[in-house]
py3Dmol code that shows the C-alpha trace and the ligand (Angstrom):
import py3Dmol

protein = """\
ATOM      1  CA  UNK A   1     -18.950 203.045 187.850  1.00  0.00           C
ATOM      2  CA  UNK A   2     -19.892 204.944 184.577  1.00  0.00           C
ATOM      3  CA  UNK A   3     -21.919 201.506 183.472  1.00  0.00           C
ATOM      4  CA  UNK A   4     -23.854 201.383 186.170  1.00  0.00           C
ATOM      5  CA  UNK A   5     -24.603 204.807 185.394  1.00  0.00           C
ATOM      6  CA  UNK A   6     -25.918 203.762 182.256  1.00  0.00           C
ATOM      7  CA  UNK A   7     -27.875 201.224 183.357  1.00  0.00           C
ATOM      8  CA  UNK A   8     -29.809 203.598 185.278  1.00  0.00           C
ATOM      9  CA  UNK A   9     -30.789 205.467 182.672  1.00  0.00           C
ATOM     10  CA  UNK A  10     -32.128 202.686 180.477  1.00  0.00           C
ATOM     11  CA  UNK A  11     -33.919 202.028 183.355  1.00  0.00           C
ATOM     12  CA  UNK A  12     -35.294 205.702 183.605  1.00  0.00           C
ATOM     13  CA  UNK A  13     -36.546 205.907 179.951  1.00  0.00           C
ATOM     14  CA  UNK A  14     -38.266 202.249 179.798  1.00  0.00           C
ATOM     15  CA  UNK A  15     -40.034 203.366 182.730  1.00  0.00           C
ATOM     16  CA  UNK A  16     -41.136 206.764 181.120  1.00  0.00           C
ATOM     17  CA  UNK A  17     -41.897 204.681 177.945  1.00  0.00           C
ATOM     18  CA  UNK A  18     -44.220 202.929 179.982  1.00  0.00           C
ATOM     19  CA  UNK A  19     -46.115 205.433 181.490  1.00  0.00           C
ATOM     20  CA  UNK A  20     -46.268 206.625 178.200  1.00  0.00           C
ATOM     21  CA  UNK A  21     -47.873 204.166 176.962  1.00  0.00           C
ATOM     22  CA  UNK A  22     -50.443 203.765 180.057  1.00  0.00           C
ATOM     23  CA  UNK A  23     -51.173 207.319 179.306  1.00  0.00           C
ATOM     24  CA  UNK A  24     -51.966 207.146 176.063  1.00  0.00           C
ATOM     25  CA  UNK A  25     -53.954 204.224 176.349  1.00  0.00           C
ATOM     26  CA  UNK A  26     -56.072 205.959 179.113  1.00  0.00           C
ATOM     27  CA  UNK A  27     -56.693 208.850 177.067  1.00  0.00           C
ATOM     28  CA  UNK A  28     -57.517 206.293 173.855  1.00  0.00           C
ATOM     29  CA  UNK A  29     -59.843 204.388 176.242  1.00  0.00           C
ATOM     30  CA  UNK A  30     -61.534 207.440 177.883  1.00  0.00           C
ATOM     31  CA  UNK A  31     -62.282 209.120 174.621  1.00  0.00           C
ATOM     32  CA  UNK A  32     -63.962 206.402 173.547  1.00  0.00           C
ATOM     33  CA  UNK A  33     -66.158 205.678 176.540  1.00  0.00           C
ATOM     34  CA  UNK A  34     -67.244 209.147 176.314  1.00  0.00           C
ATOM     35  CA  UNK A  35     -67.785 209.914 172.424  1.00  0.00           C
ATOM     36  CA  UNK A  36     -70.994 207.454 172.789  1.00  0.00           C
ATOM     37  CA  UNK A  37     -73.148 209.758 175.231  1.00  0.00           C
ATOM     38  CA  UNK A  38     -71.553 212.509 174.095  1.00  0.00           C
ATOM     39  CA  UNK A  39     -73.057 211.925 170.634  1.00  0.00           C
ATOM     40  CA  UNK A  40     -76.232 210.805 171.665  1.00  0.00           C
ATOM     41  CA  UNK A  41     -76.077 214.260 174.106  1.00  0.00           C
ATOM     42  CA  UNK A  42     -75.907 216.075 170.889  1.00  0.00           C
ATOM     43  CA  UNK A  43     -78.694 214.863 168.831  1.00  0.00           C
ATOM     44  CA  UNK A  44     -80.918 214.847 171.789  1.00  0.00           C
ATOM     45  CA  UNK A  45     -79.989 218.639 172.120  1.00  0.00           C
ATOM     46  CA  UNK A  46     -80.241 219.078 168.565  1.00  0.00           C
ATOM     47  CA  UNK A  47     -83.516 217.444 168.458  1.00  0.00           C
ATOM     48  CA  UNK A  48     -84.623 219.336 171.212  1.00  0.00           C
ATOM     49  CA  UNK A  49     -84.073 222.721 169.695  1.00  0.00           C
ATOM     50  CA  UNK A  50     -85.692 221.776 166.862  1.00  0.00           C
ATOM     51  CA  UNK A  51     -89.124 220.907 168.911  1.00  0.00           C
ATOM     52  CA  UNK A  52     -89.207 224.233 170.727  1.00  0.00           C
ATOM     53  CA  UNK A  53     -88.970 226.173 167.622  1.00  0.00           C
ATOM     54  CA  UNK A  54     -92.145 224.912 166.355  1.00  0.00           C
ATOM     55  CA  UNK A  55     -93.746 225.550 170.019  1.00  0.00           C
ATOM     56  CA  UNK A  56     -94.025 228.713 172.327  1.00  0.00           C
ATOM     57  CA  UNK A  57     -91.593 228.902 174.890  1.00  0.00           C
ATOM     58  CA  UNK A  58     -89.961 231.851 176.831  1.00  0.00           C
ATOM     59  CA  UNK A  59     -86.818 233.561 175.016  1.00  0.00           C
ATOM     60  CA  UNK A  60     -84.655 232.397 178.113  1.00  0.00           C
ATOM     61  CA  UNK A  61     -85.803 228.666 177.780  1.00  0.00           C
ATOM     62  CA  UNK A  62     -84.096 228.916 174.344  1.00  0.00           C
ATOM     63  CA  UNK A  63     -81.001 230.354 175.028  1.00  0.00           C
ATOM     64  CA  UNK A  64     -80.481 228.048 177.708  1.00  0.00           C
ATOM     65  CA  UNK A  65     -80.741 225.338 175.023  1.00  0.00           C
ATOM     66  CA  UNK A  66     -78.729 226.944 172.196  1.00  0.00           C
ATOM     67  CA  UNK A  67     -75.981 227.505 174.530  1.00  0.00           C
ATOM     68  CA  UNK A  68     -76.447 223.676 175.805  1.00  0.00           C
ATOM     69  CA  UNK A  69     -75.876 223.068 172.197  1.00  0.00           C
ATOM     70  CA  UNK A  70     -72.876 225.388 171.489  1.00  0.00           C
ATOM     71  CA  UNK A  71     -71.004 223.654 174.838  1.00  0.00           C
ATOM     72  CA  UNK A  72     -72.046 219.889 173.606  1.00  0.00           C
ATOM     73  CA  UNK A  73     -70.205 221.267 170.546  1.00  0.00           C
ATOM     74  CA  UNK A  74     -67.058 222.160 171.867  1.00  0.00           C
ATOM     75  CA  UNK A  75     -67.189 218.309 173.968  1.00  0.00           C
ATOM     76  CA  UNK A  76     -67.416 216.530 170.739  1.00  0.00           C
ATOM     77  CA  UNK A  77     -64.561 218.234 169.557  1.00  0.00           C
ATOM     78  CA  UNK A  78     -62.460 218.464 172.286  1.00  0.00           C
ATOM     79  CA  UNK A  79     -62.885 214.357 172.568  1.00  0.00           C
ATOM     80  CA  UNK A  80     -62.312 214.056 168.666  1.00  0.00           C
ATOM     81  CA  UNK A  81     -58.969 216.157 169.190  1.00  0.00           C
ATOM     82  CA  UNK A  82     -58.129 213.601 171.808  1.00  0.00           C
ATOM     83  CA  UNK A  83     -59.076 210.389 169.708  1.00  0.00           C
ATOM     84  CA  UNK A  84     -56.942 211.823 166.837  1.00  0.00           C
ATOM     85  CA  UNK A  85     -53.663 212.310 169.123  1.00  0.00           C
ATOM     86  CA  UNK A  86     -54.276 209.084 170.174  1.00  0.00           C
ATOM     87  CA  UNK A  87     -53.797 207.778 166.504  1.00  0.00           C
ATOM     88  CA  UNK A  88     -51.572 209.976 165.529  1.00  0.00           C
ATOM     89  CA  UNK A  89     -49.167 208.488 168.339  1.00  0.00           C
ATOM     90  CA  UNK A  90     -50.190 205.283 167.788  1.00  0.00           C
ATOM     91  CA  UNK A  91     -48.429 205.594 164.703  1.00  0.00           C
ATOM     92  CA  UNK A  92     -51.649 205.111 162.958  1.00  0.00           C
ATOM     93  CA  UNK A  93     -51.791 208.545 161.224  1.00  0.00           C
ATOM     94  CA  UNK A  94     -50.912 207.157 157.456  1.00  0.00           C
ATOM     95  CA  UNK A  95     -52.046 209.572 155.013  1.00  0.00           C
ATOM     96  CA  UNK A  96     -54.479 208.494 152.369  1.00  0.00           C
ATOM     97  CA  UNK A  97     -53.767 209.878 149.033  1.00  0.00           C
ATOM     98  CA  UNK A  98     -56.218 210.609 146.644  1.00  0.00           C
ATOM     99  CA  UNK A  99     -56.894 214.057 144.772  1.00  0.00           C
ATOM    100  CA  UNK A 100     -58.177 216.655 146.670  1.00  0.00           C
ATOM    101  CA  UNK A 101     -60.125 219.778 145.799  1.00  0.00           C
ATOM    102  CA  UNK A 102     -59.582 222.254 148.473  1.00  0.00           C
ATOM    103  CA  UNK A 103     -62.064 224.239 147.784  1.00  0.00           C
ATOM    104  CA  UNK A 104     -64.833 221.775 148.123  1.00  0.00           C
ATOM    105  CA  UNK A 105     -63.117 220.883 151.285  1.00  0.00           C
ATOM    106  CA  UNK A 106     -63.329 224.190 152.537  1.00  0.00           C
ATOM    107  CA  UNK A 107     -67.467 224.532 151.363  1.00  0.00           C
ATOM    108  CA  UNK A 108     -67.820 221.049 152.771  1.00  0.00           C
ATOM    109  CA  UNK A 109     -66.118 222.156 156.310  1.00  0.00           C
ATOM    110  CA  UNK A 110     -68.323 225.144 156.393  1.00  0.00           C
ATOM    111  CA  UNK A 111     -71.477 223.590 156.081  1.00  0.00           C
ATOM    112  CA  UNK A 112     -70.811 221.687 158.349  1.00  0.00           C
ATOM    113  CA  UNK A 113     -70.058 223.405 161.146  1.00  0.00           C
ATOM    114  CA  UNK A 114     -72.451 226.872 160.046  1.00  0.00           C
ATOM    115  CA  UNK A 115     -75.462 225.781 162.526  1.00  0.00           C
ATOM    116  CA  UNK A 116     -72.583 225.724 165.324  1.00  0.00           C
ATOM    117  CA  UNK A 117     -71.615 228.889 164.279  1.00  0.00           C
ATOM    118  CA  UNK A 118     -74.963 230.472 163.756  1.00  0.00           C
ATOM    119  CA  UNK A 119     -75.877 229.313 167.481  1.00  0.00           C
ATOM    120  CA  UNK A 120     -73.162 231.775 169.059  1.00  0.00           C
ATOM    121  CA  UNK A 121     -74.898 234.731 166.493  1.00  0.00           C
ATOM    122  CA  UNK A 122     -71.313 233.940 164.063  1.00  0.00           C
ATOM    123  CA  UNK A 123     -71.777 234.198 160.433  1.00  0.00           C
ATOM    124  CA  UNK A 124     -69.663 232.120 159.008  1.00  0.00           C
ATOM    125  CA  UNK A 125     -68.642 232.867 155.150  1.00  0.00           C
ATOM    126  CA  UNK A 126     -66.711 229.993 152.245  1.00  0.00           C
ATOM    127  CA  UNK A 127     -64.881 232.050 149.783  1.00  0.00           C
ATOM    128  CA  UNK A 128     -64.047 229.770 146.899  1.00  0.00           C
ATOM    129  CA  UNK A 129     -63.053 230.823 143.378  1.00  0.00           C
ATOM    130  CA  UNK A 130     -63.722 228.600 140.375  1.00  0.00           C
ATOM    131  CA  UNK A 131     -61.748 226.098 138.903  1.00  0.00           C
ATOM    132  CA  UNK A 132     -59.090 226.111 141.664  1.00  0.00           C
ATOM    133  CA  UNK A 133     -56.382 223.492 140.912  1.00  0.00           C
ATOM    134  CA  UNK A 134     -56.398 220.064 143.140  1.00  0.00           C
ATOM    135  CA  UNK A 135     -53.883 218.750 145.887  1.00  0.00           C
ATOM    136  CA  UNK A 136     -52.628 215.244 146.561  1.00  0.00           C
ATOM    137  CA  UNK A 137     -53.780 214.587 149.793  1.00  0.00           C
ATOM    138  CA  UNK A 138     -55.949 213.029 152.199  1.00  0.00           C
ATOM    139  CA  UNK A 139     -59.285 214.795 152.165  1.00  0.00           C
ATOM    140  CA  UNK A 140     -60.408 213.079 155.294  1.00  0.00           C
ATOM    141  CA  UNK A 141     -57.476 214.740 157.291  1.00  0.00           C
ATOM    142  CA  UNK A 142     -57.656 217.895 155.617  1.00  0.00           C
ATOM    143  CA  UNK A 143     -61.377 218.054 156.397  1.00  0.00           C
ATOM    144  CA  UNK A 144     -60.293 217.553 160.100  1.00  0.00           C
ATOM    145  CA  UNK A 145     -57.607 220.663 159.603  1.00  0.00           C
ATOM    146  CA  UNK A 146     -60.386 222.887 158.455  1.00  0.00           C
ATOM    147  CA  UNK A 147     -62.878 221.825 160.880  1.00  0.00           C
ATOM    148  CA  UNK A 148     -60.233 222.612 163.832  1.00  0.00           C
ATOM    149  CA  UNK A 149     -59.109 226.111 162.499  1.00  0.00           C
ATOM    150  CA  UNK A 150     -62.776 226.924 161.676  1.00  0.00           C
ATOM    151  CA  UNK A 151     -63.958 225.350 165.072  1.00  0.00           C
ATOM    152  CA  UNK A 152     -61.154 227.773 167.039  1.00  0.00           C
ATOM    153  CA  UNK A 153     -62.413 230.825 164.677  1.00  0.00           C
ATOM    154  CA  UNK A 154     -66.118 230.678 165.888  1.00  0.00           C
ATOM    155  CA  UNK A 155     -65.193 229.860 169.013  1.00  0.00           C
ATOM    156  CA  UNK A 156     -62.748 232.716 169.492  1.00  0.00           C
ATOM    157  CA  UNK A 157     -65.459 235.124 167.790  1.00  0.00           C
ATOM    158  CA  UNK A 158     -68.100 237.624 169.543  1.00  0.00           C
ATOM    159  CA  UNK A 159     -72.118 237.308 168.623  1.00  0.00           C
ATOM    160  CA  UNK A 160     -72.497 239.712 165.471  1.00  0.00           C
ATOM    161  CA  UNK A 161     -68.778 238.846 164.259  1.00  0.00           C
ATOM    162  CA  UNK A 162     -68.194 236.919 160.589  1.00  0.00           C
ATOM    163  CA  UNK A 163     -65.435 234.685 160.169  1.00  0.00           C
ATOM    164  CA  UNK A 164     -64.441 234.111 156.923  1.00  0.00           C
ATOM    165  CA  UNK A 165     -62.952 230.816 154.904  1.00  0.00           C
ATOM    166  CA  UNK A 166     -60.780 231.037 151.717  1.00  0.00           C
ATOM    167  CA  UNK A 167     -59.187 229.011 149.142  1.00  0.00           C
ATOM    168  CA  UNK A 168     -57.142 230.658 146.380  1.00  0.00           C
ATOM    169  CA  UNK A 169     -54.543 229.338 144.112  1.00  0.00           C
ATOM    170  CA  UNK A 170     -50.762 230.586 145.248  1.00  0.00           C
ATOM    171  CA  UNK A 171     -47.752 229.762 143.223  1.00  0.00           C
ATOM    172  CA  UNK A 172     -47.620 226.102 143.552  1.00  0.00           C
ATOM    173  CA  UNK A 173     -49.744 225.734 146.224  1.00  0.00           C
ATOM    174  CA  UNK A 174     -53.226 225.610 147.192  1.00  0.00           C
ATOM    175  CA  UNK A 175     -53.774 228.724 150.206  1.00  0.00           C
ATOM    176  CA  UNK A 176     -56.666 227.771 152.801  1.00  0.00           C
ATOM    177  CA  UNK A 177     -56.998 230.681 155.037  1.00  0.00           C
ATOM    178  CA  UNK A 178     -59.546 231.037 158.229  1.00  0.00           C
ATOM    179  CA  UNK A 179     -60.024 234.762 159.565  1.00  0.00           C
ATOM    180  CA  UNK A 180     -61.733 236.278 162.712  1.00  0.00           C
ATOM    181  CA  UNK A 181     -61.976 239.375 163.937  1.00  0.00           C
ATOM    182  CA  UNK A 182     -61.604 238.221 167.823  1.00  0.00           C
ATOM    183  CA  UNK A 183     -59.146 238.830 170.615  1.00  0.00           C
ATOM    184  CA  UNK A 184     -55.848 237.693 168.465  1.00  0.00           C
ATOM    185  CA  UNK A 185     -52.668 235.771 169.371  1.00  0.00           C
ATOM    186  CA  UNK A 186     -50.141 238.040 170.801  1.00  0.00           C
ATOM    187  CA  UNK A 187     -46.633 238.151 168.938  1.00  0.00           C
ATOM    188  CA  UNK A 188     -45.188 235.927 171.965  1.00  0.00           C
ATOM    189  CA  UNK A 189     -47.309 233.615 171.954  1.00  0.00           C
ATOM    190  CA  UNK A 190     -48.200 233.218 167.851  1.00  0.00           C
ATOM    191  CA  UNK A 191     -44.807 231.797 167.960  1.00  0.00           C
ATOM    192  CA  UNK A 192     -45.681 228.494 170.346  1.00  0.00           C
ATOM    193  CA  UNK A 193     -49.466 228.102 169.169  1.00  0.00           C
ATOM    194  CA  UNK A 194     -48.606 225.641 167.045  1.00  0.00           C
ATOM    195  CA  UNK A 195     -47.540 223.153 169.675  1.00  0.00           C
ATOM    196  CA  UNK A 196     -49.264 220.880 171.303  1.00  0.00           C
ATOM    197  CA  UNK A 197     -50.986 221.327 175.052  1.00  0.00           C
ATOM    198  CA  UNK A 198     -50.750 224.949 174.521  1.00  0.00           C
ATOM    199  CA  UNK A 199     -52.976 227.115 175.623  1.00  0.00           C
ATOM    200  CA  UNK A 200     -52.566 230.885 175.893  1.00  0.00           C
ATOM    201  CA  UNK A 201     -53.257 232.625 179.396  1.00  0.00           C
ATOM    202  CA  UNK A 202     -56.727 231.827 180.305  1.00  0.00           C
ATOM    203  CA  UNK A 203     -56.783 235.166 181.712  1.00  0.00           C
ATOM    204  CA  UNK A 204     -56.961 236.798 178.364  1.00  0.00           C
ATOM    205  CA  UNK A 205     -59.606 234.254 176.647  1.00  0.00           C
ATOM    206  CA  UNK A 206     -61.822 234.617 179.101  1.00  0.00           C
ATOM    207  CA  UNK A 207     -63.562 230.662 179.487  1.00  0.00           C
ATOM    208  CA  UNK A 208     -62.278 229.601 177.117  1.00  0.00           C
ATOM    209  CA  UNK A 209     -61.308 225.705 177.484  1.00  0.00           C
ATOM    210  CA  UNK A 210     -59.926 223.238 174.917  1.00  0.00           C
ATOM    211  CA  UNK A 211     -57.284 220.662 174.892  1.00  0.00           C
ATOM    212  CA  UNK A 212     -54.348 222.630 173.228  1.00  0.00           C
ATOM    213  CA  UNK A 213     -54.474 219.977 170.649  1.00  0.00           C
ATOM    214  CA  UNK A 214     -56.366 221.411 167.717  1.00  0.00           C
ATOM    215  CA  UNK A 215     -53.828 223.484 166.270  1.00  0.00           C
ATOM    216  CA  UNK A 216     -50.391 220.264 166.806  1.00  0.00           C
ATOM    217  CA  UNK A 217     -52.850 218.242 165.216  1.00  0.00           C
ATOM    218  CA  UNK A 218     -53.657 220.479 162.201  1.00  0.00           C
ATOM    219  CA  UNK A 219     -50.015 221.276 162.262  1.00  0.00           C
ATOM    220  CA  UNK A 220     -49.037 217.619 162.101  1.00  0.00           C
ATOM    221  CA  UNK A 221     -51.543 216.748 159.132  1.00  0.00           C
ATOM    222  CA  UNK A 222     -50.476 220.250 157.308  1.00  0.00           C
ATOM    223  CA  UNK A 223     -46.533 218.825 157.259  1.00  0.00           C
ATOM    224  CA  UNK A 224     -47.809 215.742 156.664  1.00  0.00           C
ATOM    225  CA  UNK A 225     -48.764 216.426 153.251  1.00  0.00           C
ATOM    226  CA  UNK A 226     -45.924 218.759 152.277  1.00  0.00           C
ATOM    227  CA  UNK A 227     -47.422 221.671 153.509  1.00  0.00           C
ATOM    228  CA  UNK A 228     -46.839 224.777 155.518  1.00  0.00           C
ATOM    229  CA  UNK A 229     -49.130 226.641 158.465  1.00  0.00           C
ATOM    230  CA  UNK A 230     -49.237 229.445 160.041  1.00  0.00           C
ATOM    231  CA  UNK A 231     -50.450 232.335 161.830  1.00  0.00           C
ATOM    232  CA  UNK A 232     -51.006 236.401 161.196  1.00  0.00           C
ATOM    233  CA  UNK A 233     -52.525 238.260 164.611  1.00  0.00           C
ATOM    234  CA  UNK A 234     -52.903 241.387 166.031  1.00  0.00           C
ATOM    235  CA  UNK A 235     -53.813 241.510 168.969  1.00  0.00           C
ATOM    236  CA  UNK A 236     -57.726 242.647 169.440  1.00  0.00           C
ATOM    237  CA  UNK A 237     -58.231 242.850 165.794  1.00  0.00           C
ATOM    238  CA  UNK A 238     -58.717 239.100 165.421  1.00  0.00           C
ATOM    239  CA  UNK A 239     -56.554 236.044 163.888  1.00  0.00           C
ATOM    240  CA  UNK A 240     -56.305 234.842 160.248  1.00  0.00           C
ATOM    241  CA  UNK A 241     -55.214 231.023 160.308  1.00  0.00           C
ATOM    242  CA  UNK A 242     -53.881 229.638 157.101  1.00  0.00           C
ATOM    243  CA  UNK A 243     -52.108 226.915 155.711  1.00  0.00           C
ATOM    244  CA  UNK A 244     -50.622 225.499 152.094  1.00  0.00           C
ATOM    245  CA  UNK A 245     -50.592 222.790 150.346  1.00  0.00           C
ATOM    246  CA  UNK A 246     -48.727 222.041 147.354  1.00  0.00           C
ATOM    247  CA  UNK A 247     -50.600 221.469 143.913  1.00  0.00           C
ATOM    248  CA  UNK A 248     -50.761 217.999 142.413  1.00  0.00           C
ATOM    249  CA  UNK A 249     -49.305 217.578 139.347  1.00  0.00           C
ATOM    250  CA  UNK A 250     -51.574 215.609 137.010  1.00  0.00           C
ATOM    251  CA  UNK A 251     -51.654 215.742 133.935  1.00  0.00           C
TER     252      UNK A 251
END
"""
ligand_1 = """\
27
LIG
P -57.654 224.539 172.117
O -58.326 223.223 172.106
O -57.184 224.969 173.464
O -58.381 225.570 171.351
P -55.708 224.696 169.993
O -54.449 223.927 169.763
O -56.754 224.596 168.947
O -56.280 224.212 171.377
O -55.324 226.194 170.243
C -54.278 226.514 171.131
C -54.468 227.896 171.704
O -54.343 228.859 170.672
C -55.866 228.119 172.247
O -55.986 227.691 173.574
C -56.010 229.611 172.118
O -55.422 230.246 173.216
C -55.214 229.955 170.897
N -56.072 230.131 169.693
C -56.361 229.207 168.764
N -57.156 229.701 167.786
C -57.392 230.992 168.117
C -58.142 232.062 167.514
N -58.812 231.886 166.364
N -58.136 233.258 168.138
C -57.450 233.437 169.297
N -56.725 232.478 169.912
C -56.696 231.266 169.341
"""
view = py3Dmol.view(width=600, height=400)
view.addModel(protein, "pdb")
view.setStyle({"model": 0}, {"cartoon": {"style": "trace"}})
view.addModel(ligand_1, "xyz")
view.setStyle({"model": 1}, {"stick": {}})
view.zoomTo()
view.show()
């Protein structure tokens, strides 16, 4: 009978809600376990690095530990990415609105993730005029924006490459842009980047792992606010990243 057919269907989605929910719990529970070592991975690295600098040791002993570094890198943030999707479908992804200066977002965002970028031989350059106007918006989140697009940039980019960070005021909006000169996003694909668990060919990007989270999530704070992101590529001349965010009104 057609209700019967119903029925089954309920029964079809509660069960997918449930494994859902068992999946999402998994992947809340398992980033969490592993963010601990992870971090204390890091500053062990970090602190190891530092010691052999002051001491002689052969060039290969050092490159084996600056690329230990570079890899614990991409960890951290491939377990942050997962911690955030966790909240974000927990429903817990409020926005917290305060004014925002973009620009000091962007410098902030920089510095902070220059030493990563230095490791793999990237220079990695803030452009930020004066007296740009602010944003309401949740600098926290828009931090984690940055550090994803920035993150992808250096990762993306060849030893001896720059990747360059901008803020300028457009009409009515704040423009943060993030540009590398490495392999690009072909036209097909520039149009499903933006969603999450996708991952171009690995083919193509030679080794180069992720969770295909970094950009839904950006994409999903970016809206969040009001905003707009996107992409410009050409293939093997590099990627420029940017996104918008309208300008607060305060008077
Ligand atoms: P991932 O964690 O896999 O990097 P993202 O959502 O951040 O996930 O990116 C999705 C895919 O988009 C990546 O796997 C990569 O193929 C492509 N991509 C992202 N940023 C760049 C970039 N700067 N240059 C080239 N390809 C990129």
């Amino acid at each position: 009978s057609p209700a019967g057919g119903f029925w089954v269907v309920l029964e079809d989605v509660s069960e997918l809600r449930r494994l859902q929910r068992i999946r999402s719990e998994f992947i809340d529970n398992l980033s969490h376990e592993l963010r601990t070592p992870l971090t204390n991975v890091r500053l062990l690295t970090e602190t190891l690095s530092r010691e052999i600098e002051a001491v002689a040791v052969p060039d290969g002993v050092r490159d084996r530990v600056a690329k230990i570094d570079v890899e614990t890198g991409h960890l951290v943030q491939m377990v942050t990415e997962l911690l955030d999707l966790s909240r974000i479908e927990a429903g817990g992804s409020q926005l917290y609105l305060d004014v925002v200066d973009l620009g000091e977002v962007v410098r902030a965002s920089s510095d902070r993730l220059r030493l990563f970028a230095e490791r793999q031989g990237v220079r990695l350059e803030a452009q930020v005029p004066e007296g740009l106007p602010v944003v309401r918006g949740d600098g926290e989140r828009l931090g984690q924006v940055l550090i994803n697009l920035v993150h992808n940039a250096v990762k993306f980019s060849a030893a001896g490459q720059a990747v360059v960070v901008r803020a300028s005021a457009g009409e009515g909006e704040i423009v943060v842009s993030v540009a590398d000169r490495g392999p690009g996003v072909s036209r097909a694909d520039q149009a499903r980047i933006l969603e999450r668990f996708f991952k171009v060919d690995r083919a193509r990007v030679r080794g180069q792992g992720g969770t295909g989270l970094g950009l839904a999530i950006a994409r999903h704070i970016v809206e969040g606010h009001g905003g707009r992101i996107w992409v410009e590529s050409e293939e093997g001349e590099g990627s420029t990243f940017s996104f918008a965010i309208p300008i607060a009104d305060v008077a």
